[in-house]
PDB file with one MODEL, atoms N, CA, C and O in Angstrom:
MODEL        1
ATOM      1  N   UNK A   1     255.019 153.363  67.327  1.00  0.00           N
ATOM      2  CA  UNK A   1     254.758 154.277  66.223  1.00  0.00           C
ATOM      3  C   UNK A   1     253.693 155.293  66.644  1.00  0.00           C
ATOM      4  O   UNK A   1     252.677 154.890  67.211  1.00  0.00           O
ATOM      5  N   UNK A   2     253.870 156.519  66.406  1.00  0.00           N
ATOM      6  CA  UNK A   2     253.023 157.682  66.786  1.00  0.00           C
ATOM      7  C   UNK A   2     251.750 157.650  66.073  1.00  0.00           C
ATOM      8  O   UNK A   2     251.656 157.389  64.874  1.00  0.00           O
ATOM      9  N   UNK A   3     250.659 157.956  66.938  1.00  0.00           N
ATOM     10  CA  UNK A   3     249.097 158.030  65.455  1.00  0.00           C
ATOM     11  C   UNK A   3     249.095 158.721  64.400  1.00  0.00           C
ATOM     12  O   UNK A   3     248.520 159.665  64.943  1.00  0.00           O
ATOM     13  N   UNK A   4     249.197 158.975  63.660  1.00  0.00           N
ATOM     14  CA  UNK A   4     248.714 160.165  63.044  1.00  0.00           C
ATOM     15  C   UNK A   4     247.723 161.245  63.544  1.00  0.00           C
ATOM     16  O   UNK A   4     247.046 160.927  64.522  1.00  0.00           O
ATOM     17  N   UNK A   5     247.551 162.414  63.040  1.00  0.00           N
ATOM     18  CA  UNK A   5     246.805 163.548  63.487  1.00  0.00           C
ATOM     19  C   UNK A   5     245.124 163.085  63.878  1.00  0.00           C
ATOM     20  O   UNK A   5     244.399 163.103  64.873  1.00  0.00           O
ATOM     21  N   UNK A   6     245.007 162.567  62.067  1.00  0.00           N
ATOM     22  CA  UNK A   6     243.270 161.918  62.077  1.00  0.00           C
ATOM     23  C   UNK A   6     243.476 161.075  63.377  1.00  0.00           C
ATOM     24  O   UNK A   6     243.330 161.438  64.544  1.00  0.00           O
ATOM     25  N   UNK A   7     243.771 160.118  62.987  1.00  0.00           N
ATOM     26  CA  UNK A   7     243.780 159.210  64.143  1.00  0.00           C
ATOM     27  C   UNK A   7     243.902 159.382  65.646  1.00  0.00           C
ATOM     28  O   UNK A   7     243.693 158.421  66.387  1.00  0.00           O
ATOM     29  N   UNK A   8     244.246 160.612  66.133  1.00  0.00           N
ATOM     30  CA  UNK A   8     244.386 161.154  67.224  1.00  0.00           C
ATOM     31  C   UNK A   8     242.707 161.871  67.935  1.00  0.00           C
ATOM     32  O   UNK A   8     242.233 161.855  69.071  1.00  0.00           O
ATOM     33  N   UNK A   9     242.290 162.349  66.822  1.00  0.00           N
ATOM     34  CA  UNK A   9     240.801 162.671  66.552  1.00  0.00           C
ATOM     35  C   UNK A   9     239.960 162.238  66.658  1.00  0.00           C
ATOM     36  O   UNK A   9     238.980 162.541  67.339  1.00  0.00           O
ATOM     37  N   UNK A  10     240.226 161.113  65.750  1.00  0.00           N
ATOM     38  CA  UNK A  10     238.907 159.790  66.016  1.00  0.00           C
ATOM     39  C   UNK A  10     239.242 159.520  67.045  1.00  0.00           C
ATOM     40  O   UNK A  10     238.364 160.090  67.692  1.00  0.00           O
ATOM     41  N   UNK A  11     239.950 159.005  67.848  1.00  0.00           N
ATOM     42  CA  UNK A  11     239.951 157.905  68.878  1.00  0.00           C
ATOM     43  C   UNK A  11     239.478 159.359  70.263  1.00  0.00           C
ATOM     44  O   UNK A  11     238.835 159.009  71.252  1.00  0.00           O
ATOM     45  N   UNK A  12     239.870 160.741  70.109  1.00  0.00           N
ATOM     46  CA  UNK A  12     239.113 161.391  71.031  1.00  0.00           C
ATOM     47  C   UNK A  12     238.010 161.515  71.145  1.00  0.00           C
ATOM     48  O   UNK A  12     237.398 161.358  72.202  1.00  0.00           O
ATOM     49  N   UNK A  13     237.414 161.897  69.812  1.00  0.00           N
ATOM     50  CA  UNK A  13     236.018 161.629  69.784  1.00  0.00           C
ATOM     51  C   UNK A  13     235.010 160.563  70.338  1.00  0.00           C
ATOM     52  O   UNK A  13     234.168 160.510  71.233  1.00  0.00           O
ATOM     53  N   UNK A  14     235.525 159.723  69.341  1.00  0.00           N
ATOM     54  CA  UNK A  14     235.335 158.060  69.825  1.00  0.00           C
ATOM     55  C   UNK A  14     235.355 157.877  71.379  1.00  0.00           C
ATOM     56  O   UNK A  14     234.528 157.060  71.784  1.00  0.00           O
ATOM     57  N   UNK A  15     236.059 158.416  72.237  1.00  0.00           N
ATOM     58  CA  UNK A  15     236.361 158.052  73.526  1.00  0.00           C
ATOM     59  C   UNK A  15     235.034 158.829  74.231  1.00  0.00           C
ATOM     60  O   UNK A  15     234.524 158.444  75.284  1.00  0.00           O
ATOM     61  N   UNK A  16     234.675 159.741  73.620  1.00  0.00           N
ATOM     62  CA  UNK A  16     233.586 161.309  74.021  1.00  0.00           C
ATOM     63  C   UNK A  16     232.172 160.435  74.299  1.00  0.00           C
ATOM     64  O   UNK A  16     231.340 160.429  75.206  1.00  0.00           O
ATOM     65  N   UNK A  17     232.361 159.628  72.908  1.00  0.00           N
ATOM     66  CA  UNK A  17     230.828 158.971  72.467  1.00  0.00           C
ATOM     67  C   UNK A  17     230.823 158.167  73.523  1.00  0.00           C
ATOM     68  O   UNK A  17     230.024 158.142  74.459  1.00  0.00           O
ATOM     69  N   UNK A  18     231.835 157.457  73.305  1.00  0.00           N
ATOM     70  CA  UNK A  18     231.846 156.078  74.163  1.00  0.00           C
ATOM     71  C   UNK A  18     231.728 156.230  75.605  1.00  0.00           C
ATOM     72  O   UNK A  18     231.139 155.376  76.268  1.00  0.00           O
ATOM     73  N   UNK A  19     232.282 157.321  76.163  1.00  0.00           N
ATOM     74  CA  UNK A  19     232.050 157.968  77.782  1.00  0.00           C
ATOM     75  C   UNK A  19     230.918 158.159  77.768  1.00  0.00           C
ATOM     76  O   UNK A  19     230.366 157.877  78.832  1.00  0.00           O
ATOM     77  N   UNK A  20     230.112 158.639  76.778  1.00  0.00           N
ATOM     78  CA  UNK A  20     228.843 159.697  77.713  1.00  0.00           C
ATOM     79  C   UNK A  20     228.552 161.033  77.473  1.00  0.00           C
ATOM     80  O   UNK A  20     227.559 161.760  77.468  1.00  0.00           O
ATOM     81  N   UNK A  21     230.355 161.159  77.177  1.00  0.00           N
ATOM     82  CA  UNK A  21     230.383 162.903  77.702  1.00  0.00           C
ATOM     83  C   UNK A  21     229.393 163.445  75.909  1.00  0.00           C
ATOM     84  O   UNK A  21     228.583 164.373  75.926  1.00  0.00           O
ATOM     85  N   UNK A  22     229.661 162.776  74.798  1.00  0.00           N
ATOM     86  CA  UNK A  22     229.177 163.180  74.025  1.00  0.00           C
ATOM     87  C   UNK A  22     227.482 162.160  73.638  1.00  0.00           C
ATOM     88  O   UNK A  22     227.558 160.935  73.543  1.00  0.00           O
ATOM     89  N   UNK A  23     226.606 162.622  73.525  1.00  0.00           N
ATOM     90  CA  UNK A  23     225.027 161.442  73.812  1.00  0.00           C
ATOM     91  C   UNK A  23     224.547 161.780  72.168  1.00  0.00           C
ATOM     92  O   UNK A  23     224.820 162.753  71.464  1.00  0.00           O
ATOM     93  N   UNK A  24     223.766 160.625  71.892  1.00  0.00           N
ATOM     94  CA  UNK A  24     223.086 160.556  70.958  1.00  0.00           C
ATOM     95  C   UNK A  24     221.972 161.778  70.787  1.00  0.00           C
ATOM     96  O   UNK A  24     221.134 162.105  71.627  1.00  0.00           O
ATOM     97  N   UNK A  25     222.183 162.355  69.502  1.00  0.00           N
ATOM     98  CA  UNK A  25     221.369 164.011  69.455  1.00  0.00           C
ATOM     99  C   UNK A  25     222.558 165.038  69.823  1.00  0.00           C
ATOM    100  O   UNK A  25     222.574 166.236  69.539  1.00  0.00           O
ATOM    101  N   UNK A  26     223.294 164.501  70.336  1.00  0.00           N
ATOM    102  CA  UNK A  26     224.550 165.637  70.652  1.00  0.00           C
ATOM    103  C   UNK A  26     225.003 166.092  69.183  1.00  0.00           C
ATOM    104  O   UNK A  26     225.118 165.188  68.355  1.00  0.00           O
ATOM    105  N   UNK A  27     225.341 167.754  68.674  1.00  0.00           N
ATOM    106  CA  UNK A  27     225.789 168.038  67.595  1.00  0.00           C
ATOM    107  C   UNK A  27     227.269 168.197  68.277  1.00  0.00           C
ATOM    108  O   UNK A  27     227.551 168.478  69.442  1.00  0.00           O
ATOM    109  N   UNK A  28     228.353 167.849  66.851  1.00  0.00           N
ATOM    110  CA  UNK A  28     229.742 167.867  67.443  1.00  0.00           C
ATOM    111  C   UNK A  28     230.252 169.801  66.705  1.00  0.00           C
ATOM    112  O   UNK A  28     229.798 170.525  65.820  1.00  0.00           O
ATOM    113  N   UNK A  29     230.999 169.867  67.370  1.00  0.00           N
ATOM    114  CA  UNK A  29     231.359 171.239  67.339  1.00  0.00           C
ATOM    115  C   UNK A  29     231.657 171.884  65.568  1.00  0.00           C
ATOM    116  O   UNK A  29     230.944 171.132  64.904  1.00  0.00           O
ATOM    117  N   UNK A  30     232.036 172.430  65.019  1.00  0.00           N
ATOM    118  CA  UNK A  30     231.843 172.779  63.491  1.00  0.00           C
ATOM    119  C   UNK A  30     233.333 172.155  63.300  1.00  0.00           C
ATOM    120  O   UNK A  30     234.185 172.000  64.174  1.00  0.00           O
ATOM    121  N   UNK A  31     233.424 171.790  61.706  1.00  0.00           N
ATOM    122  CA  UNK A  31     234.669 171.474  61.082  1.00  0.00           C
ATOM    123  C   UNK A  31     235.686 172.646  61.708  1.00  0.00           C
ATOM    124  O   UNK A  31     236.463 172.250  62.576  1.00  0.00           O
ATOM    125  N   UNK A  32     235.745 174.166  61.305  1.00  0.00           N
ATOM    126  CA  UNK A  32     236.480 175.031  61.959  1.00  0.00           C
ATOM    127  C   UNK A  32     236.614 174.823  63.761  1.00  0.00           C
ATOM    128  O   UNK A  32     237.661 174.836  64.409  1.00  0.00           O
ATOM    129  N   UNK A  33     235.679 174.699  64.110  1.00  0.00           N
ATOM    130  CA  UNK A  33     236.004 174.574  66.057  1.00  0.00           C
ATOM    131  C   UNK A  33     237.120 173.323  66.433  1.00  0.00           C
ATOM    132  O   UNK A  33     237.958 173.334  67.334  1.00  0.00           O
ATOM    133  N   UNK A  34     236.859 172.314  65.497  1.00  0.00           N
ATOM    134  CA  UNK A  34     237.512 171.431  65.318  1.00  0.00           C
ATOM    135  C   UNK A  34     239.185 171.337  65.231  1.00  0.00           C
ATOM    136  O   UNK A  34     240.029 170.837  65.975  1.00  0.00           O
ATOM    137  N   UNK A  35     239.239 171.933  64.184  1.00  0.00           N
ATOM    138  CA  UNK A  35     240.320 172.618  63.684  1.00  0.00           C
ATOM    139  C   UNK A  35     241.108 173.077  64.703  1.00  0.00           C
ATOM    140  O   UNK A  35     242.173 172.493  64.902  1.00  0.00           O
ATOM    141  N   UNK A  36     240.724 174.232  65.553  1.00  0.00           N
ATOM    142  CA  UNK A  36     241.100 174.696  66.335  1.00  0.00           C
ATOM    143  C   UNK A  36     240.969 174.360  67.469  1.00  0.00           C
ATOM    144  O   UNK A  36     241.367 175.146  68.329  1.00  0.00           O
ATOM    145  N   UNK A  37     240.491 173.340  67.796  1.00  0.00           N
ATOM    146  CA  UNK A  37     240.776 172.441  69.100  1.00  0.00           C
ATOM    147  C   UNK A  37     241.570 171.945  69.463  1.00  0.00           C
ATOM    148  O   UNK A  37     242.039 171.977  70.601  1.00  0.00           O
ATOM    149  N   UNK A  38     242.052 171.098  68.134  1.00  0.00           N
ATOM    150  CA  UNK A  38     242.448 169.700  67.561  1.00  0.00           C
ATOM    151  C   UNK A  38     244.160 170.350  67.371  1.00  0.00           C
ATOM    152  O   UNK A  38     245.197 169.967  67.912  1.00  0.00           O
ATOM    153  N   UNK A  39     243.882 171.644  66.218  1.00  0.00           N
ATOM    154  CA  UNK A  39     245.280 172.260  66.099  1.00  0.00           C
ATOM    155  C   UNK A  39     245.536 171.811  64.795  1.00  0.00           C
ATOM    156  O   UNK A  39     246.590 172.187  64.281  1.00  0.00           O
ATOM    157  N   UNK A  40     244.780 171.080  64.154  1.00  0.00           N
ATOM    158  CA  UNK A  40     244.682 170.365  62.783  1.00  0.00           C
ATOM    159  C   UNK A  40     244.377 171.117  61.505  1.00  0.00           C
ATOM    160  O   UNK A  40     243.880 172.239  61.612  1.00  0.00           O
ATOM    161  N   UNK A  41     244.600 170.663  60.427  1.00  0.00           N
ATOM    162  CA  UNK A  41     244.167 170.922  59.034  1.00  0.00           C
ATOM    163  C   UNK A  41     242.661 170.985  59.431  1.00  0.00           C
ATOM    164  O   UNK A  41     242.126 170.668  60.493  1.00  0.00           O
ATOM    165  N   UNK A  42     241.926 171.673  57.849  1.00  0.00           N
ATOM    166  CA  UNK A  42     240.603 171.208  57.825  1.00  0.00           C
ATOM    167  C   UNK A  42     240.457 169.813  57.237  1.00  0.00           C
ATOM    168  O   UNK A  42     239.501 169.047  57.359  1.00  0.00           O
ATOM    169  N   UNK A  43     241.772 169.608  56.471  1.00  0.00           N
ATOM    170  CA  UNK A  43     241.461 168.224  55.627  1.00  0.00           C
ATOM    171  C   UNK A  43     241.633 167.276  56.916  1.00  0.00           C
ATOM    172  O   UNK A  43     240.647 166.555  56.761  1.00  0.00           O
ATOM    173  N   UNK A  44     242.228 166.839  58.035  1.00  0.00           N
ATOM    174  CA  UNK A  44     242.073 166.417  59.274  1.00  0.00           C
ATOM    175  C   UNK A  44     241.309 165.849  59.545  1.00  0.00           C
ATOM    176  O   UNK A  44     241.180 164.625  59.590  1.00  0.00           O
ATOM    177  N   UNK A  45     240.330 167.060  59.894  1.00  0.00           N
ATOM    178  CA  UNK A  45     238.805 166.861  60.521  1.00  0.00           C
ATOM    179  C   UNK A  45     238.333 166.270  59.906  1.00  0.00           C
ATOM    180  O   UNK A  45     238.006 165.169  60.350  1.00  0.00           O
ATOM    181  N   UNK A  46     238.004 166.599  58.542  1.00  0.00           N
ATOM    182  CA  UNK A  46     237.110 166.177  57.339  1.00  0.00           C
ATOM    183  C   UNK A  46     236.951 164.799  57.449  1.00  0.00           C
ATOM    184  O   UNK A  46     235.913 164.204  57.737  1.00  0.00           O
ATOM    185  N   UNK A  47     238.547 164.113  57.089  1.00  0.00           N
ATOM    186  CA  UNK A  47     239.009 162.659  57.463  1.00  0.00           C
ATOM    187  C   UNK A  47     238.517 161.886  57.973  1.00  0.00           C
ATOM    188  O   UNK A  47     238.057 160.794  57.638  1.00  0.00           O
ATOM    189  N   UNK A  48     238.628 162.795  59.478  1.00  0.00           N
ATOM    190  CA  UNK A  48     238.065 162.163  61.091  1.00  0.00           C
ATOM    191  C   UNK A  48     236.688 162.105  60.384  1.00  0.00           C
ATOM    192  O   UNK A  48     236.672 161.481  59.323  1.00  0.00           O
ATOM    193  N   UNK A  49     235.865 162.499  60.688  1.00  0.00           N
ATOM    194  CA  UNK A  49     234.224 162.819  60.687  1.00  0.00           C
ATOM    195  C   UNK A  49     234.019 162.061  59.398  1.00  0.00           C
ATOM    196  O   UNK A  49     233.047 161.308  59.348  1.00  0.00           O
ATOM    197  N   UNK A  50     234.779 162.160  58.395  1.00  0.00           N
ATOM    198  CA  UNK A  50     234.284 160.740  57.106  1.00  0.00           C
ATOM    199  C   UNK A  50     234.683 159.059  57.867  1.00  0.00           C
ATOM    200  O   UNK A  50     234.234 157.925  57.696  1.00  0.00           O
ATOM    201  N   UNK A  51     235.656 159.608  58.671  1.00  0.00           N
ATOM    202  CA  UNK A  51     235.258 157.680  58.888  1.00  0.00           C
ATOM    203  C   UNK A  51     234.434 157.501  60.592  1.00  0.00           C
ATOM    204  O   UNK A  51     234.301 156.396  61.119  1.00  0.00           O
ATOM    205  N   UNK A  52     234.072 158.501  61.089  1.00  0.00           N
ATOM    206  CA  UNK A  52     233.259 158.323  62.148  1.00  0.00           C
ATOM    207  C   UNK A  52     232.179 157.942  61.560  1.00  0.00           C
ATOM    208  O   UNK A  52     231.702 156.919  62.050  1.00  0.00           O
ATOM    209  N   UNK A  53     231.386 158.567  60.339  1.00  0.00           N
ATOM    210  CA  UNK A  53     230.528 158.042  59.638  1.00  0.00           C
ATOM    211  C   UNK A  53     230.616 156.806  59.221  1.00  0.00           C
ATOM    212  O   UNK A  53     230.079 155.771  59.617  1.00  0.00           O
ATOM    213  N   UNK A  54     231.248 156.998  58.500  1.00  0.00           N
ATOM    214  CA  UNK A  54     231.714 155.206  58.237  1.00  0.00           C
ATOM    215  C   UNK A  54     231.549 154.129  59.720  1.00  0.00           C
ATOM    216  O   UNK A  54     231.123 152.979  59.612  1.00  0.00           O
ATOM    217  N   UNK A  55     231.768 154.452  60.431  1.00  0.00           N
ATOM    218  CA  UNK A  55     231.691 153.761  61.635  1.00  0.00           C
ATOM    219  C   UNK A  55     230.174 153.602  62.181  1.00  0.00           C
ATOM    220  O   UNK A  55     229.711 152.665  62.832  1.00  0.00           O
ATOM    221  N   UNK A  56     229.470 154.895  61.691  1.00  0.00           N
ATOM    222  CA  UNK A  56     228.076 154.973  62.087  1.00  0.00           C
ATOM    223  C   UNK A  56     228.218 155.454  63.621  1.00  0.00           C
ATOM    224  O   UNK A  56     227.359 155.092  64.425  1.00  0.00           O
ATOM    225  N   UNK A  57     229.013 156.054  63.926  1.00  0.00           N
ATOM    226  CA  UNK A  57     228.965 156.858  64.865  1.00  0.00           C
ATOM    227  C   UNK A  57     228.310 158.041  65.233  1.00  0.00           C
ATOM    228  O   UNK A  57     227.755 158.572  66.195  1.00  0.00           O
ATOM    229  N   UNK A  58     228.701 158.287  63.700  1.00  0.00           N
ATOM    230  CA  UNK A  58     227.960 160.130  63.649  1.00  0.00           C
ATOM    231  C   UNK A  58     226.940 160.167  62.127  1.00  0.00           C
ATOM    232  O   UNK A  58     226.980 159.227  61.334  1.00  0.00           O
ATOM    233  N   UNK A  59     226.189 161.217  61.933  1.00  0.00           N
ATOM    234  CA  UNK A  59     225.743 161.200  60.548  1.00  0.00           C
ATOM    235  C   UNK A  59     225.217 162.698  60.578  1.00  0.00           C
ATOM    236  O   UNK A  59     224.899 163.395  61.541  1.00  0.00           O
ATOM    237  N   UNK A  60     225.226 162.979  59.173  1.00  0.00           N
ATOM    238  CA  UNK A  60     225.882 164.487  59.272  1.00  0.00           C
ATOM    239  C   UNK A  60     224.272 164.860  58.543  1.00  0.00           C
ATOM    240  O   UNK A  60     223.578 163.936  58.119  1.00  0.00           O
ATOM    241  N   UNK A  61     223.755 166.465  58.460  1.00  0.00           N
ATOM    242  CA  UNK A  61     222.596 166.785  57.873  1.00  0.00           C
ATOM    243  C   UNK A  61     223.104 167.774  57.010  1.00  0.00           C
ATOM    244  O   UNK A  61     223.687 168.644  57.658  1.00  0.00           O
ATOM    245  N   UNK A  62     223.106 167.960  55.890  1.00  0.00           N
ATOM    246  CA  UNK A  62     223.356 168.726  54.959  1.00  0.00           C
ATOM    247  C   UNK A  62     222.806 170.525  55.496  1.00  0.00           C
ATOM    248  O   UNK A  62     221.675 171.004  55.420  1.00  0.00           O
ATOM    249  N   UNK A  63     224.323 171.296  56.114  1.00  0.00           N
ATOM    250  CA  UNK A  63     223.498 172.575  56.296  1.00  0.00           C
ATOM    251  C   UNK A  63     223.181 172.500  58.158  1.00  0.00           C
ATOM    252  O   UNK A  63     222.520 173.420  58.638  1.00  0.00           O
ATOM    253  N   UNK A  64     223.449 171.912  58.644  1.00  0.00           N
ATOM    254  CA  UNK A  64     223.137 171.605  60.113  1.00  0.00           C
ATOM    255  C   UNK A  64     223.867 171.593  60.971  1.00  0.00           C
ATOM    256  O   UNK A  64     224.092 172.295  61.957  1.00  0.00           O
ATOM    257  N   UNK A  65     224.478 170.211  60.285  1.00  0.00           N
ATOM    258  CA  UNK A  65     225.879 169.786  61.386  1.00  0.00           C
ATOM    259  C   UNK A  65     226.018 168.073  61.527  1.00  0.00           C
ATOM    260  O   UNK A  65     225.167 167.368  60.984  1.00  0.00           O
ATOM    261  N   UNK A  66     226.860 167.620  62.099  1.00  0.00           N
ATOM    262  CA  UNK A  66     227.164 166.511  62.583  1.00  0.00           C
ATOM    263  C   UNK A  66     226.875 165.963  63.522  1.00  0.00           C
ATOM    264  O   UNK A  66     227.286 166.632  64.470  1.00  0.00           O
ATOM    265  N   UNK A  67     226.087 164.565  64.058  1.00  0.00           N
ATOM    266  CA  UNK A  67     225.710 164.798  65.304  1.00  0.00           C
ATOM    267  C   UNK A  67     225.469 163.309  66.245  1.00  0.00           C
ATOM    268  O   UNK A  67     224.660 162.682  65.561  1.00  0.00           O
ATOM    269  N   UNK A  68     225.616 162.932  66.801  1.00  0.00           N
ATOM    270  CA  UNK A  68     226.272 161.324  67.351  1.00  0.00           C
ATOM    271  C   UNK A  68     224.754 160.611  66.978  1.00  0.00           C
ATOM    272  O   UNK A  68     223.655 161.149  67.117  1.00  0.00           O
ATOM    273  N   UNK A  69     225.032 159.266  66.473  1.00  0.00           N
ATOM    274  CA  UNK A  69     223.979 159.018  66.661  1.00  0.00           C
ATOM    275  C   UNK A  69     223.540 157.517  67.760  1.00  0.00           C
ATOM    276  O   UNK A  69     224.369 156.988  68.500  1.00  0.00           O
ATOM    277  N   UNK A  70     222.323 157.128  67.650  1.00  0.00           N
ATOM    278  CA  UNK A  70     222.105 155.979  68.765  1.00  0.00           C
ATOM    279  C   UNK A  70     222.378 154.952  68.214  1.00  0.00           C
ATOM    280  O   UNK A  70     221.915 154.905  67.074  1.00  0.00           O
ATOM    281  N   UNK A  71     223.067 153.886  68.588  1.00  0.00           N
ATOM    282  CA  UNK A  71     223.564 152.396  68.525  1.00  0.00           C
ATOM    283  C   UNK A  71     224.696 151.966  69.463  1.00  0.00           C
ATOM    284  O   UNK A  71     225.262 152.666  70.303  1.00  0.00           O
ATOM    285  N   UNK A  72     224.903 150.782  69.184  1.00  0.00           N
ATOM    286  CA  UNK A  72     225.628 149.911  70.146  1.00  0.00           C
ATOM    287  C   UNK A  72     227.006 150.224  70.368  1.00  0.00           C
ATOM    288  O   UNK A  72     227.767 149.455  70.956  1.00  0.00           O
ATOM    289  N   UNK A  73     227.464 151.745  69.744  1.00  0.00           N
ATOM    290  CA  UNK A  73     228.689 152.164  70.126  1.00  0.00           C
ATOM    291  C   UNK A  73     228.913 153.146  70.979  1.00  0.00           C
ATOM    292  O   UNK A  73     229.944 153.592  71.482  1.00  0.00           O
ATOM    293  N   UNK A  74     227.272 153.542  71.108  1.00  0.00           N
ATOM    294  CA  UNK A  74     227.217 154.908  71.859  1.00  0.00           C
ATOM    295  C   UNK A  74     226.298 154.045  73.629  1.00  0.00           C
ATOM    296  O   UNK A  74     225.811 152.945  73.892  1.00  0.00           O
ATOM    297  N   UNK A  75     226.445 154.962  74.160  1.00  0.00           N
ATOM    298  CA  UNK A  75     226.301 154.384  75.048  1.00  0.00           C
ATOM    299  C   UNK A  75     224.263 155.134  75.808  1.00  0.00           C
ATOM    300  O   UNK A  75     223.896 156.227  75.376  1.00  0.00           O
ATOM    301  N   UNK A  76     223.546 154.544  76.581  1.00  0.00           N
ATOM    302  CA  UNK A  76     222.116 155.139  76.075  1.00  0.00           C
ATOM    303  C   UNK A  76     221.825 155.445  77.809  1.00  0.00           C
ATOM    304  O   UNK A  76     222.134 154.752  78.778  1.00  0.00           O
ATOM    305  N   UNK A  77     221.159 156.673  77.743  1.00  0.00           N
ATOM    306  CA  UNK A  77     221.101 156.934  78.870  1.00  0.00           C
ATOM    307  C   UNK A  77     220.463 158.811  79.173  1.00  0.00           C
ATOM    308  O   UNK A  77     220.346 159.246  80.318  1.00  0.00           O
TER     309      UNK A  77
ENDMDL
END
């Protein structure tokens, strides 16, 4: 069975954090950059980035941005 779109998202992201390539303090690119990365809805992204939170992956600042944060999913270095 194929992922869905979100699901295609998270698990890239997810893979970003989990490599390295994206580090704790890292801001992730805007809902729109997203969009157009991804090739996705905005409702998509939105999705993605509400359950990365949920995951405690990321946590967002009102007005700022989104931005990985430090714990045992991210990797420290």
């Amino acid at each position: 069975m194929a992922r869905s779109k979100t699901q295609q998202v998270i698990d890239d992201i997810s893979a970003q954090i989990a490599s390295g390539q994206l580090k704790p303090g890292d801001r992730l690119p805007s809902t729109a950059e997203l969009r157009a990365q991804y090739g996705v809805s905005i409702t998509v992204v939105r999705n993605a980035v509400q359950w990365l939170k949920a995951k405690g992956l990321v946590e967002g600042l009102s007005g700022v941005g989104v931005f990985v944060v430090e714990g045992e999913n991210t990797t420290k270095g």
